[in-house]
NUTI-814222 format. One record per residue (C-alpha): residue in three letters; residue number from 0; x, y, z. Coordinates in Angstrom, 1 decimal. Last residue first. Layout:
# residues N
+------+-----+--------+--------+--------+
! type ! seq !     px !     py !     pz !
+------+-----+--------+--------+--------+
!  ALA ! NUM !      X !      Y !      Z !
...
+------+-----+--------+--------+--------+
***
This chain:
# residues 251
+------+-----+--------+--------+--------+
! type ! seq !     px !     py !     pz !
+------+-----+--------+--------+--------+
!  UNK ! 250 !  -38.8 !  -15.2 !  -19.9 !
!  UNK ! 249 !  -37.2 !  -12.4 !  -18.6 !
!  UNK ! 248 !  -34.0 !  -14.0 !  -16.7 !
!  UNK ! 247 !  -33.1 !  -16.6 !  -19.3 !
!  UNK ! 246 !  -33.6 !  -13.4 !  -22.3 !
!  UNK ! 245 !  -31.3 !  -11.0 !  -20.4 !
!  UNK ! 244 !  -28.3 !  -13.3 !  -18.9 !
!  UNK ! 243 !  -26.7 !  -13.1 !  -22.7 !
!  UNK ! 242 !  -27.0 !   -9.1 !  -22.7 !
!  UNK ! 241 !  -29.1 !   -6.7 !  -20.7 !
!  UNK ! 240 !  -27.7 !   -8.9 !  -17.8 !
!  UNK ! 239 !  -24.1 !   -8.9 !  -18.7 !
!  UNK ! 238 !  -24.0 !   -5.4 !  -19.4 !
!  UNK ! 237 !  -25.6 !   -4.6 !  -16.6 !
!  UNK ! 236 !  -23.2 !   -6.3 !  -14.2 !
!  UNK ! 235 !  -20.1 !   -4.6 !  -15.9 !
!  UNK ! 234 !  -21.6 !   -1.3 !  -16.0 !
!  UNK ! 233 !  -22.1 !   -1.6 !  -12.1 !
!  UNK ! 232 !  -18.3 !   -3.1 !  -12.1 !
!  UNK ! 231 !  -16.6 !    0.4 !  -13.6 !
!  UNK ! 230 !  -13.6 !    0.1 !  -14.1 !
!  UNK ! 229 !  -13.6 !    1.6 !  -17.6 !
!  UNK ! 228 !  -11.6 !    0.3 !  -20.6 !
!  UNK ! 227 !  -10.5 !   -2.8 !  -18.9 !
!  UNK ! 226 !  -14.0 !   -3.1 !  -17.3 !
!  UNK ! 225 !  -15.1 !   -2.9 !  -21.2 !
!  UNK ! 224 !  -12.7 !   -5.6 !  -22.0 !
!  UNK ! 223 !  -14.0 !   -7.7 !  -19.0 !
!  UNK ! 222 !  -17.8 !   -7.9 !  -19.7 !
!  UNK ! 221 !  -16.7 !   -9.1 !  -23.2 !
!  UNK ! 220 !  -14.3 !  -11.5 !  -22.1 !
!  UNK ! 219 !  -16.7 !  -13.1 !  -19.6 !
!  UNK ! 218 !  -19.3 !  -13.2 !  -22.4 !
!  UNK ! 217 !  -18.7 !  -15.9 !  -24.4 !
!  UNK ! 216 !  -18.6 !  -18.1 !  -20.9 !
!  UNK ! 215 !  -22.0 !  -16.6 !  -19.9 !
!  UNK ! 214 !  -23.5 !  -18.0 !  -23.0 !
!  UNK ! 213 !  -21.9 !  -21.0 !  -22.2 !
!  UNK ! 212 !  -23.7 !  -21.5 !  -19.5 !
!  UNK ! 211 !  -26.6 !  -20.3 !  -20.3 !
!  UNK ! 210 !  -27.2 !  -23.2 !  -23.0 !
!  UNK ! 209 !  -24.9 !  -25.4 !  -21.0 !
!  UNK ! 208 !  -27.5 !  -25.4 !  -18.2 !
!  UNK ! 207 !  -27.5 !  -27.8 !  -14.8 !
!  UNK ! 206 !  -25.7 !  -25.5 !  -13.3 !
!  UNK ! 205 !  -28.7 !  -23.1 !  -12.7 !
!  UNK ! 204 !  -28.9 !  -23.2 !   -8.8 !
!  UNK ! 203 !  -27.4 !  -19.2 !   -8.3 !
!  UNK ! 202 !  -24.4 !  -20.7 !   -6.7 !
!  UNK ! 201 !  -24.2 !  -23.4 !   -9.5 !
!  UNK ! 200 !  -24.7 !  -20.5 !  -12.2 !
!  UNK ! 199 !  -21.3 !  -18.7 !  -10.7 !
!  UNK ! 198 !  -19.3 !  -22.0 !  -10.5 !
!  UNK ! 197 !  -20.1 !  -23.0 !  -14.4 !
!  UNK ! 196 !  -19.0 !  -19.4 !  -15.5 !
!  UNK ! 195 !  -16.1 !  -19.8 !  -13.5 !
!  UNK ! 194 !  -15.1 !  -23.3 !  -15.5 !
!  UNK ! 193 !  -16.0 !  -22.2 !  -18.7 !
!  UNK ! 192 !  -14.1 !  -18.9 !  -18.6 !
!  UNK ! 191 !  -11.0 !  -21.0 !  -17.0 !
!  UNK ! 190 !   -8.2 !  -17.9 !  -18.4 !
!  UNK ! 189 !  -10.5 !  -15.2 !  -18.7 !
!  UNK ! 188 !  -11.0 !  -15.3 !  -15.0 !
!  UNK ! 187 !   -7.5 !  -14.7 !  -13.6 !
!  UNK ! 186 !   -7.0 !  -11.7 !  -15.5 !
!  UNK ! 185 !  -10.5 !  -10.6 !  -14.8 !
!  UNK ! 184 !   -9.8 !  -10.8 !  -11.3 !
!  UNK ! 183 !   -6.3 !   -9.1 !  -11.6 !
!  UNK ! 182 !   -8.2 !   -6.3 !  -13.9 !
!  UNK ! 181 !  -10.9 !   -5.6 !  -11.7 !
!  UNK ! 180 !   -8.5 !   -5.4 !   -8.8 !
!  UNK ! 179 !   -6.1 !   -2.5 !  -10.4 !
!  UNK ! 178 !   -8.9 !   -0.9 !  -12.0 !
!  UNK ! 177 !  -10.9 !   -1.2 !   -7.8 !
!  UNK ! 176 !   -7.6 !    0.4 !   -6.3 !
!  UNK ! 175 !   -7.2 !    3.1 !   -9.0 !
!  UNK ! 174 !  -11.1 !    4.2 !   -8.3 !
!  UNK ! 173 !  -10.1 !    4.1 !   -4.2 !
!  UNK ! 172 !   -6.8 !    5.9 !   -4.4 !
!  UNK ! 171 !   -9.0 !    8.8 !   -6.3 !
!  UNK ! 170 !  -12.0 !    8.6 !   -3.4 !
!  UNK ! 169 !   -8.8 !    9.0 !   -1.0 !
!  UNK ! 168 !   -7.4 !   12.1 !   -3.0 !
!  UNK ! 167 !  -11.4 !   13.6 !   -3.4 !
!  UNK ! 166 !  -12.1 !   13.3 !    0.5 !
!  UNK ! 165 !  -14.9 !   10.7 !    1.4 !
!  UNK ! 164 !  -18.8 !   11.2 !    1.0 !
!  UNK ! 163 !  -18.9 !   11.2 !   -2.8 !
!  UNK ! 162 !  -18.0 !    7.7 !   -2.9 !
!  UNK ! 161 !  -20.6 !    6.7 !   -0.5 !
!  UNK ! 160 !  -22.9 !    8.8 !   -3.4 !
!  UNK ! 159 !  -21.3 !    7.4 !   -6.1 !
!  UNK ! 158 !  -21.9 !    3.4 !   -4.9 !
!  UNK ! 157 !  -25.2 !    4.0 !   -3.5 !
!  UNK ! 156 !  -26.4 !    5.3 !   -7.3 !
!  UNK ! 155 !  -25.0 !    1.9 !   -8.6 !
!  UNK ! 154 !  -26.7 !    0.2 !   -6.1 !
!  UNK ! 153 !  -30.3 !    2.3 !   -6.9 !
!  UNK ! 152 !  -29.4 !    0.9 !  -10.9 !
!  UNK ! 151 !  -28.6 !   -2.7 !   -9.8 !
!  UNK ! 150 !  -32.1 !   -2.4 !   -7.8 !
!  UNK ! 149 !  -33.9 !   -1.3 !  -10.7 !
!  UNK ! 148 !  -32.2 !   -4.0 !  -13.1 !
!  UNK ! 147 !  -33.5 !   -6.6 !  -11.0 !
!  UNK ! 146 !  -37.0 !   -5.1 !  -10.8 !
!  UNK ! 145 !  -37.2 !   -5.0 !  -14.4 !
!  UNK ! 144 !  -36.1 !   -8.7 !  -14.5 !
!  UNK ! 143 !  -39.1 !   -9.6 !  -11.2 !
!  UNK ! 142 !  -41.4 !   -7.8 !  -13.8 !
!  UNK ! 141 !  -40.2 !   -9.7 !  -17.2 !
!  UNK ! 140 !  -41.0 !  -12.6 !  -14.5 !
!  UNK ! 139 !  -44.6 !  -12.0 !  -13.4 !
!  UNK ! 138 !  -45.7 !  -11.0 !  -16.9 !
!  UNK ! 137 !  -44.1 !  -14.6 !  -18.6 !
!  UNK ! 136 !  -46.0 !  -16.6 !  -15.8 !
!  UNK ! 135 !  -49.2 !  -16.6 !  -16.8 !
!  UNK ! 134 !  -48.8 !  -17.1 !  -20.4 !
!  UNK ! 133 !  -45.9 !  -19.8 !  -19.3 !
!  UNK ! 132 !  -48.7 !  -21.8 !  -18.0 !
!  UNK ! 131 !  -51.2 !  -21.5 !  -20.6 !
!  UNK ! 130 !  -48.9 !  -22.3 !  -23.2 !
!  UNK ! 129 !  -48.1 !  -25.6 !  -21.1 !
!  UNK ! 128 !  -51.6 !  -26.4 !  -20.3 !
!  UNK ! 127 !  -52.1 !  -28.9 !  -23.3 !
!  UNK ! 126 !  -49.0 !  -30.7 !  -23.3 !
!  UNK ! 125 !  -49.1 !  -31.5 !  -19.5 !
!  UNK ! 124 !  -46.9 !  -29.5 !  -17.2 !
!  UNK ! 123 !  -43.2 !  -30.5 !  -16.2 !
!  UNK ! 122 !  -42.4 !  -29.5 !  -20.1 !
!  UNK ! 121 !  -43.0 !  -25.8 !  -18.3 !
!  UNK ! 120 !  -39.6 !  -25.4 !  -17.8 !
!  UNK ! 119 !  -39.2 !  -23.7 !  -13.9 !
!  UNK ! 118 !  -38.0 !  -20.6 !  -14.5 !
!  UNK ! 117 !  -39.1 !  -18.8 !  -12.0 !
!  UNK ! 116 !  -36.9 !  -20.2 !  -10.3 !
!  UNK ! 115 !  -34.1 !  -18.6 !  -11.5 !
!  UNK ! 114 !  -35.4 !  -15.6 !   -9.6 !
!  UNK ! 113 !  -35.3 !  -17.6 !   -6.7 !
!  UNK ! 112 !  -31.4 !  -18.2 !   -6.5 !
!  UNK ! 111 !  -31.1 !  -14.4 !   -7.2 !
!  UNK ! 110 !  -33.1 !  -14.4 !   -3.9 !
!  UNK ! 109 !  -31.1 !  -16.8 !   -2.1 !
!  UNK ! 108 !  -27.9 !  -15.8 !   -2.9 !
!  UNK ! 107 !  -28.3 !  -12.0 !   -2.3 !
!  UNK ! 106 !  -29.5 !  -13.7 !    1.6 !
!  UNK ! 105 !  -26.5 !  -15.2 !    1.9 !
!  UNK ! 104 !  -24.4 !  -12.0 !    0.1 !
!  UNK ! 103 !  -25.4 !  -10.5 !    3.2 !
!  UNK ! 102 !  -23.1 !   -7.8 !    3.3 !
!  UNK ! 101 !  -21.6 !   -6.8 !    6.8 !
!  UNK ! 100 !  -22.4 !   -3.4 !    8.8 !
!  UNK !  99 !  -20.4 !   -1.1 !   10.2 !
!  UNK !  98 !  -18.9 !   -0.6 !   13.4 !
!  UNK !  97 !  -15.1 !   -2.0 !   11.9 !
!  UNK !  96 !  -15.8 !   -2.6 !    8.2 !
!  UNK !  95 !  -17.1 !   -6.3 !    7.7 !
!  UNK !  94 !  -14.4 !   -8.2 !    6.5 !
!  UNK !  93 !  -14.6 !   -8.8 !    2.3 !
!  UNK !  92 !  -11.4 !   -6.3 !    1.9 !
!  UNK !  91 !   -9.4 !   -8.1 !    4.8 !
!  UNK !  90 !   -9.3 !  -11.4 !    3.2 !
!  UNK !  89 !   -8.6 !   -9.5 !   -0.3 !
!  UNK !  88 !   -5.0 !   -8.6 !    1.7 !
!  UNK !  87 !   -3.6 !   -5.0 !   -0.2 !
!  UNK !  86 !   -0.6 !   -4.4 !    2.0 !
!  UNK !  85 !    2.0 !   -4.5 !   -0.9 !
!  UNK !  84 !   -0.7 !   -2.3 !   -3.4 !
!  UNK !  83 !    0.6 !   -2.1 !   -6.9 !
!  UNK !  82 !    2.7 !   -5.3 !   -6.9 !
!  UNK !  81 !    1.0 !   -7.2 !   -4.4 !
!  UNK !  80 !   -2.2 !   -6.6 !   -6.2 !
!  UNK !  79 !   -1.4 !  -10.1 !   -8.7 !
!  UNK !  78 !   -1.1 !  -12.1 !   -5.0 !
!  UNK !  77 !   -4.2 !  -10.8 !   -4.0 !
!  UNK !  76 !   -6.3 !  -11.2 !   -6.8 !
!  UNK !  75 !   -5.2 !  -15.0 !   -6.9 !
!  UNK !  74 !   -5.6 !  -15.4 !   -3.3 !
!  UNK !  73 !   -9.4 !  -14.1 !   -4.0 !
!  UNK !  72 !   -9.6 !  -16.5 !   -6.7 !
!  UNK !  71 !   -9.0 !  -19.4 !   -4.8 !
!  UNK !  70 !  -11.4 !  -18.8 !   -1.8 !
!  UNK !  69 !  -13.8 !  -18.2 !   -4.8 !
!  UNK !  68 !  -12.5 !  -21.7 !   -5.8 !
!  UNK !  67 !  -12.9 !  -23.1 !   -2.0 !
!  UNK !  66 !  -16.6 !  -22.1 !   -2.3 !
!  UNK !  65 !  -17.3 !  -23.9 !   -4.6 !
!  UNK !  64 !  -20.9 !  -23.0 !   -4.6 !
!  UNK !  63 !  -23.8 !  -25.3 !   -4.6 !
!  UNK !  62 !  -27.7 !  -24.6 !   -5.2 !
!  UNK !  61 !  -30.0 !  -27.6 !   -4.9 !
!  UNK !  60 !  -31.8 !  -26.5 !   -1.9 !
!  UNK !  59 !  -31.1 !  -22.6 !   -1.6 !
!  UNK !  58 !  -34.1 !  -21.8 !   -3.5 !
!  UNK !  57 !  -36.6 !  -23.2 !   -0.7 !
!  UNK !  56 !  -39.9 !  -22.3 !   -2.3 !
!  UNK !  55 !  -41.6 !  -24.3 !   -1.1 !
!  UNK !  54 !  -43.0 !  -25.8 !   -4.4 !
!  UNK !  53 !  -39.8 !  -25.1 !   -6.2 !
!  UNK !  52 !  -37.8 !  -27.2 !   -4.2 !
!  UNK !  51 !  -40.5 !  -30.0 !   -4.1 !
!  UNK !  50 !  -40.3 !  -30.0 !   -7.7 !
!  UNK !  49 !  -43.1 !  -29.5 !   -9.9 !
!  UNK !  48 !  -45.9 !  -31.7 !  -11.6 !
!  UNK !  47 !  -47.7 !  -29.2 !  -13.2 !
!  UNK !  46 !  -51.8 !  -29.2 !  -12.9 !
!  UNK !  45 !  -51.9 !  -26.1 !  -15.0 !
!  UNK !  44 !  -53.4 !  -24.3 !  -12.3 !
!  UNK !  43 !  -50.1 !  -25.4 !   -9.9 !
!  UNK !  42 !  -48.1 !  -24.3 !  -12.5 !
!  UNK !  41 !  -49.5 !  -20.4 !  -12.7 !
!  UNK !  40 !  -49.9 !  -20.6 !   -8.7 !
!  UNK !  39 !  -46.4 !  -21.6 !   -8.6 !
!  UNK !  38 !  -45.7 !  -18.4 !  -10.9 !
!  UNK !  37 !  -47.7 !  -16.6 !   -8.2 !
!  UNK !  36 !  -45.2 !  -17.6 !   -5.0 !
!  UNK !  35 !  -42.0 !  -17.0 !   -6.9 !
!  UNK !  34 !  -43.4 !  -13.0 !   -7.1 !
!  UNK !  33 !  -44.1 !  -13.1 !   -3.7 !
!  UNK !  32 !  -40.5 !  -14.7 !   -2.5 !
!  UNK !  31 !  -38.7 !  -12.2 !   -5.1 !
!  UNK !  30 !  -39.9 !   -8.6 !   -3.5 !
!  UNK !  29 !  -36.0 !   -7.1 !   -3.6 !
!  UNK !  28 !  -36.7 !   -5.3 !   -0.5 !
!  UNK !  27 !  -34.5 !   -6.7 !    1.8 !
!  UNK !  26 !  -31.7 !   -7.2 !   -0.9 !
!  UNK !  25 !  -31.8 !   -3.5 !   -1.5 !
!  UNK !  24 !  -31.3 !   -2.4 !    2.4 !
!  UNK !  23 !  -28.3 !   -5.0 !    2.8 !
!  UNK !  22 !  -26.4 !   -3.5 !   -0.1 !
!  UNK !  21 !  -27.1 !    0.3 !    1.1 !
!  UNK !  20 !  -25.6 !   -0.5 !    4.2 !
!  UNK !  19 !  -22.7 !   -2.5 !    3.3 !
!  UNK !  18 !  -21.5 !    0.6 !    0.7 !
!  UNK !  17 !  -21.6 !    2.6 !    3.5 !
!  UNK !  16 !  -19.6 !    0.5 !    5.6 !
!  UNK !  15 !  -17.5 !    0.0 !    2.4 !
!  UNK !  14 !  -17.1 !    3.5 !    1.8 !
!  UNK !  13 !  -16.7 !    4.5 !    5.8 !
!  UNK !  12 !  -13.3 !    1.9 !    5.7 !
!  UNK !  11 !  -12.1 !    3.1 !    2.6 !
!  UNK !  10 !  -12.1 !    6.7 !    4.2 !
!  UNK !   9 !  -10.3 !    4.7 !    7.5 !
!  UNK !   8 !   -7.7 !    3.5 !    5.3 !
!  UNK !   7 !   -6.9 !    6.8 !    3.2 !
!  UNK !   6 !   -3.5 !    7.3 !    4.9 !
!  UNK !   5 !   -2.3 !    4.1 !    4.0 !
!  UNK !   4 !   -3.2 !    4.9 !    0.3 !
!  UNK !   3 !   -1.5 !    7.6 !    0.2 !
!  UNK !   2 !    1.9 !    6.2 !    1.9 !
!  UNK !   1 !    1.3 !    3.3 !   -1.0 !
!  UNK !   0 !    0.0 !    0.0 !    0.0 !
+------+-----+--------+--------+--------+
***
């Protein structure tokens, strides 16, 4: 870490508190577990025989992450900052700011894990209900993908106005800090596409897709150049999603 940087610790500190806060606020409301609960009613109409997971609701049964490769990637990040940023420890980055508040990328999970549940394939319902079926759902979910992309858009806001709320030198170290990390994760990435794009859908509960998959895989170089060009990850995320994610997600 440079002298600058070292003396910007407690303003990176207040940004990711900040940063915490708004997180955790968004998630709450993200209104998934109604939304799941009326495309049921769609299949349940159509006399559909679903899964039990999908009947309760419980998105997190099924869904797996590896967790030791995330583990993985975050030592690689780490080890490629070393050379920009000595002190820079990703271990330390993802602990909850001292007095602030932790993200609870459980709960993210378990909603983004709903909205794939939504899209349950409606070849579990008999032949002549299945237009029916997705007729009733297809509203619900291009909803629950405009939502998504509202929420990304009030996170994005969050982002700039924590940022705004530290001291212009600190908020610079910041931006050069995130480049430098963006590009030793992409770095990283781009070399096993295939295999982090499988990871990420198994957290979510789609790994069983190499449609979407490799979608996602094509992409992952795409989403990076741009983040090359401007480090900007809330560009990054919509890109993906108005992109190959977009027509899984709508419907």
């Amino acid at each position: 870490m440079t002298d600058a940087a070292g003396q910007c610790v407690s303003e990176f500190q207040q940004f990711k508190s900040c940063m915490g806060t708004a997180f955790n606020r968004i998630v709450q409301k993200a209104n998934v577990d109604s939304q799941l609960a009326k495309v049921h009613q769609c299949f349940q109409r159509g006399n559909c025989k679903v899964s039990s997971q999908f009947a309760s609701g419980a998105s997190s049964k099924g869904t797996s992450c590896n967790k030791a490769l995330f583990n993985q990637l975050g030592q690689s990040i780490e080890r490629c900052m070393k050379s920009k940023a000595p002190n820079f420890s990703y271990k330390e980055m993802m602990k909850r700011a001292p007095g602030g508040t932790a993200y609870n990328f459980a709960e993210a999970k378990r909603k983004m894990s709903k909205v794939v549940l939504m899209k349950q394939d409606v070849k579990v319902c008999p032949a002549q209900t299945r237009q029916q079926v997705d007729n009733c759902r297809k509203p619900i979910v291009q909803q629950s993908s405009k939502d998504l992309n509202h929420y990304i858009d009030e996170l994005c806001s969050a982002k700039n106005s924590c940022a705004n709320k530290i001291g212009s030198s600190c908020r610079t170290q910041l931006e050069q800090r995130k480049r430098h990390m963006l590009n030793c994760a992409c770095d990283v990435v781009e070399r096993d596409a295939e295999k982090y794009a499988h990871e990420f859908l198994a957290c979510i509960g789609r790994g069983d897709s190499p449609l979407v998959e490799g979608t996602v895989k094509r992409t992952i170089p795409r989403v990076c150049q741009k983040l090359r060009r401007k480090a900007d990850i809330c560009e990054g995320i919509k890109s993906l999603l108005v992109g190959p994610m977009a027509g899984f997600l709508q419907g």
